[in-house]
Every structure is written in C-alpha cells, then in structure tokens.
C-alpha positions as CSV (number, residue, x, y, z in Angstrom):
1,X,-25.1,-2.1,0.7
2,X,-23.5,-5.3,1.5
3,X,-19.7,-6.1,0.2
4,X,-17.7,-8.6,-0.3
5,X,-14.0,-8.4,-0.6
6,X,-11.8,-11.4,-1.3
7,X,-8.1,-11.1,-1.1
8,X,-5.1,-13.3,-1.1
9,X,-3.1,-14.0,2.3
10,X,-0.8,-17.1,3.5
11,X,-0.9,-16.5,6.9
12,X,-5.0,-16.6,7.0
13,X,-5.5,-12.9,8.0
14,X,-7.0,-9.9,5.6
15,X,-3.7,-8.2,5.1
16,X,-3.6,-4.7,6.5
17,X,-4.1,-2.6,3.3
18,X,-7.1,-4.9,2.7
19,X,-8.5,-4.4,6.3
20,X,-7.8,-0.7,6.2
21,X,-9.9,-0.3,3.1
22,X,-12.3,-2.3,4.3
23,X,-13.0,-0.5,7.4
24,X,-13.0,3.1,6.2
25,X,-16.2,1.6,3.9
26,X,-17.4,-0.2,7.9
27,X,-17.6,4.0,9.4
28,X,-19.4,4.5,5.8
29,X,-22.0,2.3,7.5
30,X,-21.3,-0.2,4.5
31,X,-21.3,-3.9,5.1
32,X,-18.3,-5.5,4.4
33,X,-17.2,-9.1,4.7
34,X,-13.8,-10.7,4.5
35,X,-12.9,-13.7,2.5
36,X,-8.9,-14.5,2.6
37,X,-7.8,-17.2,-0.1
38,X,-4.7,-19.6,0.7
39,X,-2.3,-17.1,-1.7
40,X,0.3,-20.2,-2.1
41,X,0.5,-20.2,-5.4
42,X,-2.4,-19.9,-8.2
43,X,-2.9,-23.6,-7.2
44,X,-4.4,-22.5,-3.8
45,X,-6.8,-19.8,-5.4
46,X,-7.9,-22.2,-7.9
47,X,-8.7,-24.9,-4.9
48,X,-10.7,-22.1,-2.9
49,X,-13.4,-21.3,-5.9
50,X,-16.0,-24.0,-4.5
51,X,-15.8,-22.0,-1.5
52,X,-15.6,-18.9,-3.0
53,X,-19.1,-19.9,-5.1
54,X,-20.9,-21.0,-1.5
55,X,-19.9,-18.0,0.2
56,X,-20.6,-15.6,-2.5
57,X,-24.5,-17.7,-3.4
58,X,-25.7,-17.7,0.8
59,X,-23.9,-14.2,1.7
60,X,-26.5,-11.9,-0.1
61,X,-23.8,-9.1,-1.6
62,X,-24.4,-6.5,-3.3
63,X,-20.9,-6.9,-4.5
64,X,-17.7,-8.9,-4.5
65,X,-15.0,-6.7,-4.4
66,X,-11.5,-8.9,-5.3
67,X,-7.7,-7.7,-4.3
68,X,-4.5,-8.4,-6.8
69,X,-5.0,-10.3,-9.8
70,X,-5.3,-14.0,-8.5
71,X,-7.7,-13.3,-5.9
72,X,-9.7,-11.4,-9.5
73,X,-9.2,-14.9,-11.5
74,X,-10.8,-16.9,-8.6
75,X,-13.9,-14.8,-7.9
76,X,-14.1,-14.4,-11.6
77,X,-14.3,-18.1,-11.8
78,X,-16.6,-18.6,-8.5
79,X,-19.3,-16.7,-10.6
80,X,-19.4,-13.1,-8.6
81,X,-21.6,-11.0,-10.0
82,X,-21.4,-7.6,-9.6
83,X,-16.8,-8.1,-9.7
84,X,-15.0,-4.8,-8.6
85,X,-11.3,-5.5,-8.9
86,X,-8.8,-3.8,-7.6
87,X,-5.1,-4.0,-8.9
88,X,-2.2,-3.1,-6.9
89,X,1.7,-2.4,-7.6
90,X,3.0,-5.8,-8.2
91,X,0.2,-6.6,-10.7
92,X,1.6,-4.5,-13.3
93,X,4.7,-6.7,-13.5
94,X,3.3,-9.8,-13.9
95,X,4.4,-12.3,-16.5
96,X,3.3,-12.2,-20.0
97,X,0.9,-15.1,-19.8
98,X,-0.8,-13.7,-16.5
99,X,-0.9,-9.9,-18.2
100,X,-2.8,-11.6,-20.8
101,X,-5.5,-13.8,-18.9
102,X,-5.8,-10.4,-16.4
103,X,-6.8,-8.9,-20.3
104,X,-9.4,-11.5,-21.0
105,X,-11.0,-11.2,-17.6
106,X,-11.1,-7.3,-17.9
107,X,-12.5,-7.4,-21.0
108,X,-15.4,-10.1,-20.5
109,X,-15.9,-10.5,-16.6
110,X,-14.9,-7.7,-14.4
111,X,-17.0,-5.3,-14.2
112,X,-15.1,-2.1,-12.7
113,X,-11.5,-2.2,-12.3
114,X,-9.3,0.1,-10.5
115,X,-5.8,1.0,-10.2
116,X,-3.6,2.8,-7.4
117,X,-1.5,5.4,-10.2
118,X,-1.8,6.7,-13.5
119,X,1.4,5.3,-14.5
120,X,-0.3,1.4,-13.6
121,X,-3.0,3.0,-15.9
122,X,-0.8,3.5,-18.5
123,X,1.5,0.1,-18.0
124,X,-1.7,-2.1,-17.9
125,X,-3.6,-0.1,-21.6
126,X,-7.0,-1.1,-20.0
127,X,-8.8,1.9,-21.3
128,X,-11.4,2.3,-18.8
129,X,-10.0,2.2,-15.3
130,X,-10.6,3.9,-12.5
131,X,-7.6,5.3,-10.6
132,X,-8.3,5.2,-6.8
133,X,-5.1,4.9,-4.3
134,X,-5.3,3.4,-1.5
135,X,-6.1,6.1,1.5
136,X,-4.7,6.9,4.9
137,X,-6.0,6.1,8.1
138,X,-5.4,9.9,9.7
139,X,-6.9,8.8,13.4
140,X,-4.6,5.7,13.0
141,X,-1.3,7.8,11.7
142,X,-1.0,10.7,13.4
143,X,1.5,12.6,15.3
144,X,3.4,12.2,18.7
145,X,6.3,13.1,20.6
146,X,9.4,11.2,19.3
147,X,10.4,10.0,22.9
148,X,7.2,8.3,23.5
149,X,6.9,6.6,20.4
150,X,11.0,5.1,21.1
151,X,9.6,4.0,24.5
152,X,6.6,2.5,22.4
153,X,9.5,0.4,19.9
154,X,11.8,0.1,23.2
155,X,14.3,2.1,21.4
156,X,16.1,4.0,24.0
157,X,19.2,5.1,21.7
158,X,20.0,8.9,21.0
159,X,20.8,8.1,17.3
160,X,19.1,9.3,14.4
161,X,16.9,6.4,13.4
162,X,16.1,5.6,9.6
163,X,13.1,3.0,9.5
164,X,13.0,0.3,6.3
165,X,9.5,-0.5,6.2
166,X,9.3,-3.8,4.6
167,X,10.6,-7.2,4.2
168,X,14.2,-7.1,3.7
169,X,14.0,-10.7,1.8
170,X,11.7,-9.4,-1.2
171,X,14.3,-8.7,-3.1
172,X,11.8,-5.8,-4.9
173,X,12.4,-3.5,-2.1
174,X,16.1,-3.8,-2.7
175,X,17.5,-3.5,1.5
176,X,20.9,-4.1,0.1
177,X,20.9,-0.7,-1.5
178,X,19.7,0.9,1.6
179,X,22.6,-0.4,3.3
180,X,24.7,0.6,1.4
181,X,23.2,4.2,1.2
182,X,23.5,4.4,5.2
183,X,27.3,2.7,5.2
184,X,28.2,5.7,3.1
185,X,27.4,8.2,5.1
186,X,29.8,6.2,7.6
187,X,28.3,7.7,10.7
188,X,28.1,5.8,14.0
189,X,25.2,8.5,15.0
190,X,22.9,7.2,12.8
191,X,21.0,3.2,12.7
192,X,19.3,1.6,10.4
193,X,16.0,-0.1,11.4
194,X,14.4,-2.8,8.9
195,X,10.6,-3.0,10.5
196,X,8.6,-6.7,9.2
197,X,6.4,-8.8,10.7
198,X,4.7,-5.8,13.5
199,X,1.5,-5.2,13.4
200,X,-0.4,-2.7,11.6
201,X,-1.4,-0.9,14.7
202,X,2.7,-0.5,15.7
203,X,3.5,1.0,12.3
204,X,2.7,4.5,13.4
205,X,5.2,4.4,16.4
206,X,7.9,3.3,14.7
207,X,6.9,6.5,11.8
208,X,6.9,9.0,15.3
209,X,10.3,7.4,16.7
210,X,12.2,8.0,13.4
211,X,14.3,10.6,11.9
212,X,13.7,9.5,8.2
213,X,12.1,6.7,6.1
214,X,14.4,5.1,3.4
215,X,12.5,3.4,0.9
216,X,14.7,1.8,-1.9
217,X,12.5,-0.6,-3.9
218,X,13.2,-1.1,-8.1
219,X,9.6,-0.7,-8.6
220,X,5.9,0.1,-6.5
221,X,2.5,0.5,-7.4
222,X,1.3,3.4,-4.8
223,X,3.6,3.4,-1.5
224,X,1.3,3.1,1.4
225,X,4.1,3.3,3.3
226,X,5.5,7.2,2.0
227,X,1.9,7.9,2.4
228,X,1.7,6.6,6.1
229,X,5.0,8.7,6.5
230,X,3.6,11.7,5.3
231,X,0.3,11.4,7.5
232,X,2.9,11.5,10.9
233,X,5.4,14.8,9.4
234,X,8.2,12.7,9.0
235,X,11.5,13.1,6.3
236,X,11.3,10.5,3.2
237,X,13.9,9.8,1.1
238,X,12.8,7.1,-1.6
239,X,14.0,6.3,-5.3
240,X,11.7,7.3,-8.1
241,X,9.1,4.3,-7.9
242,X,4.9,4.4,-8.3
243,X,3.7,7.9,-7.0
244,X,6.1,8.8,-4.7
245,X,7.4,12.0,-6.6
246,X,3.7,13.2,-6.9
247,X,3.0,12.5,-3.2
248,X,5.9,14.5,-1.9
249,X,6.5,17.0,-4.3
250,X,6.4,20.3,-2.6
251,X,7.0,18.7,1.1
252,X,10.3,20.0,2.5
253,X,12.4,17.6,4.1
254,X,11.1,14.7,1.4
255,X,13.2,14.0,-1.6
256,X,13.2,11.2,-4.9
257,X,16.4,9.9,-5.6
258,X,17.7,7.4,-8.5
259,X,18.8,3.9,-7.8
260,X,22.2,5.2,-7.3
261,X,24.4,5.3,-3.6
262,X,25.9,8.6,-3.9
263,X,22.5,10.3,-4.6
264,X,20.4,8.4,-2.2
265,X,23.1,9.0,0.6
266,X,23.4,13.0,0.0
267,X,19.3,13.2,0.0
268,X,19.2,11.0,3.3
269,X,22.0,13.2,4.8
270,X,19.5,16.4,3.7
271,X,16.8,15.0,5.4
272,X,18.6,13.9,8.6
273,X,19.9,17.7,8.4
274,X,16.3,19.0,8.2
275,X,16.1,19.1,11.9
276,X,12.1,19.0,12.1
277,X,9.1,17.4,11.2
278,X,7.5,18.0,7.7
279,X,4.1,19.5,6.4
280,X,3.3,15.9,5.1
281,X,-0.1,15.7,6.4
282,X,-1.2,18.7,4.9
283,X,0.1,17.0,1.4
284,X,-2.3,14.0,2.4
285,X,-5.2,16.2,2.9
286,X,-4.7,18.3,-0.1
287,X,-4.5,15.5,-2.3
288,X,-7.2,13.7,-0.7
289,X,-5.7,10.5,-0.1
290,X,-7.0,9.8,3.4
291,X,-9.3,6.8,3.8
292,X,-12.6,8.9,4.2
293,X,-12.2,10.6,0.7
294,X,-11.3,7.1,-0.8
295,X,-13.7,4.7,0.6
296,X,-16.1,7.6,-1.0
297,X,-14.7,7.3,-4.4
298,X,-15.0,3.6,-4.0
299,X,-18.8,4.2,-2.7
300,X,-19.2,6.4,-5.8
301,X,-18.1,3.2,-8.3
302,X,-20.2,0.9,-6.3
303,X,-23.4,2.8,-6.6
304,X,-22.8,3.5,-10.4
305,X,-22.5,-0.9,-11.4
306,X,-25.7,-1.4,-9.0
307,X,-27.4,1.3,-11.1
C-alpha cells in the first residue's frame, strides 16, 4: 500500500503531527510519501496544484491522504483519486464561506473524511465521518527522571516548572491568561516556561522536566499536547477545550478548568500540590490513543475505499 499525504507547512517541513502519523503507518510497513504545500495563504495551495497533479500522476498511490482543509481543496483540485481527508481543530472554526466549500468537497470529492473528536463531528454536521485522534508516540514520550530531563532543557533551577506548549503569539492559545493564572498564585517558587520553535524530538524532556502543563487555549480540536503529557505521568491543568475532559477524566493530579483566573490558579496550585507523577499513560493505553492503535484504524479506512 503506497500513501500519499499532503499537508500544509511555511517553513517547508511535514509538521510534526503530520510526520508522527505518518511514521506509525512507515512501522505498519505502509509506504508513505510526504508532499508539504507553501501554507501562505489559499493563494500558495492554489499555485502548488500543477505540482500536486505531477506528483500524484508519476507516484503510483494507492491513496492521497490530505491534512486541514486547504491542503483538502488543493488535492481535491489536483485530481487525487482515492482523497482521505483529515480535519483537525482549527478547521471547525473556519469562516462561513470556507465551512461551505469544505461542504461541497465532502459531499462530491472526498472520499473518507475524518475528524479528531466527536464534538468536531457534531460542529462540522457531515454525517458520515470517521472519528480518529491523532495517537501517541509511547517509545517517543515516555518517562524519565526529572533531573535528567532539566539537564536535557539546561534548566538547573529548583522551582516548580509549569511548561506552555505552544506559540505564545496565536492568540487561540490565549498565554496572557496563563500569566495571569501563575501571577496569582504570587509565588517566586514557581516559573513559567512558554516552549516554541524546539523540535519534536525535545518535546518529551521538557514534559519529564516539569511539574505541570498549563494549557489555556479558547478553543482545540484534539490536544496532542495533553495527550503527549499524559504519555510521560505528568499534572495538566487546561480549560475545557476539544477532548481534554475525556482524556483526563479519572487521572489524579489532571484537572479542566473554565476560562476564568481564580479557577485555573486553584486547579494549578492542586496539581503543583500533587507531589507525584500521574497514571496518565495508563489513560492513553486504555483509551487507545497511541499511534499503533491509530495508524490501524487509519489502515482499517484505507483498506475499506480500495475495496
């Protein structure tokens, strides 16, 4: 089975939740390619469909396999035949005209679509979607001893470290708010680390070296990034976004907040009190959201189309 899956990426490079995916299907022994599409804009996705139609004619797939919406509208337009799609988070807040030409292409041109939740299920009313979220790389995130993974980050302070996993400048994930929650609890014992722009490999240290991930965003399809947290037993304290609640529900030491200060800052306190790692990893195992069990499921809706 050769695949090939297009995605969207200004920098040139198959973004990590792309590559991850990708290579859970490569220890499947499927054949994957990767096609990145200048992401600049629809402009730049529109420019890259010649290529798009070259590459997809000479490669020989089995399947083209398209990331977020625009990459979806090119390879729609490049003629891919069989189109698996896959939607993520910020997809289902896309503008009115965009929710409508992702409508027309679901209807008449992609062939299998999936989501990351049932609540992006529900947002998008395309009746027959599959829900498949993205899956952890357990071998990747895994467990260590906190000191090591500090000397990893070249953090050498004593203080309780709260990570921020994402851009501080998209204004979705809402860092103001999570400096606010930590300026509340008006500690000098504790540090705020926003992590952007390190590699996906140096994720899991920075995971091991902290004392609690803070996620704040307004809104999130599924959080790789709780999901990473889980995988290496550490405290999360995030507001009520995509399928965080479901993902850590039953996990001591994790805890869903509202977009409030007060109630962010006394869950974050909790789980800077908890004093140990969590049973997170069990949670990913139970709920089968490693990569192994998803790059099946994605296996599963291949074979079905080339049937």
């Amino acid at each position: 089975m050769k695949i090939l899956f297009i995605s969207g990426g200004r920098l040139g490079d198959t973004s990590p939740l792309v590559k991850n995916q990708g290579e859970s299907l490569i220890k499947k022994g499927v054949d994957v390619d990767f096609c990145v599409v200048d992401g600049r804009g629809i402009f730049g996705y529109l420019k890259a469909i010649p290529r798009l139609r070259k590459k997809i004619k000479e490669g020989g797939y089995n399947i083209v396999h398209a990331h977020y919406s625009f990459s979806a509208f090119a390879a729609s337009l490049a003629g891919s035949f069989p189109l698996v799609v896959s939607l993520m988070g910020s997809d289902t807040y896309m503008s009115t005209f965009w929710r409508w030409c992702a409508h027309v292409f679901y209807y008449i041109r992609w062939d299998a679509t999936i989501v990351k939740t049932p609540q992006m299920k529900e947002m998008l009313n395309m009746p027959k979607l599959y829900v498949i979220p993205n899956g952890v790389n357990m071998e990747r995130y895994t467990l260590m001893e906190k000191t090591e993974a500090r000397e990893k980050i070249k953090y050498f302070s004593e203080k309780k470290l709260i990570v921020f996993i994402a851009d501080p400048a998209r204004p979705e994930k809402n860092y103001a708010l999570a400096q606010q929650v930590v300026d509340a609890l008006n500690t000098p014992e504790i540090e705020l680390m926003p992590v952007s722009g390190v590699s996906n490999e140096q994720i899991p240290y920075y995971l091991n070296a902290a004392d609690a991930l803070l996620l704040t965003s307004k809104w999130e399809g599924s959080v790789n990034v709780v999901k990473e947290a889980l995988a290496c037993n550490l405290p999360i304290v995030s507001t009520d976004v995509g399928d965080v609640k479901l993902n850590i529900s039953g996990v001591d030491g994790c805890y869903v907040c509202e977009q409030d200060v007060k109630d962010l800052a006394e869950k974050l306190n909790l789980a800077l009190s908890f004093g140990q790692r969590t049973n997170g990893r069990q949670r990913i195992v139970e709920l089968g959201l490693d990569s192994d069990t998803t790059a099946d499921k994605l296996i599963e809706v291949y074979k079905t189309l080339l049937k």
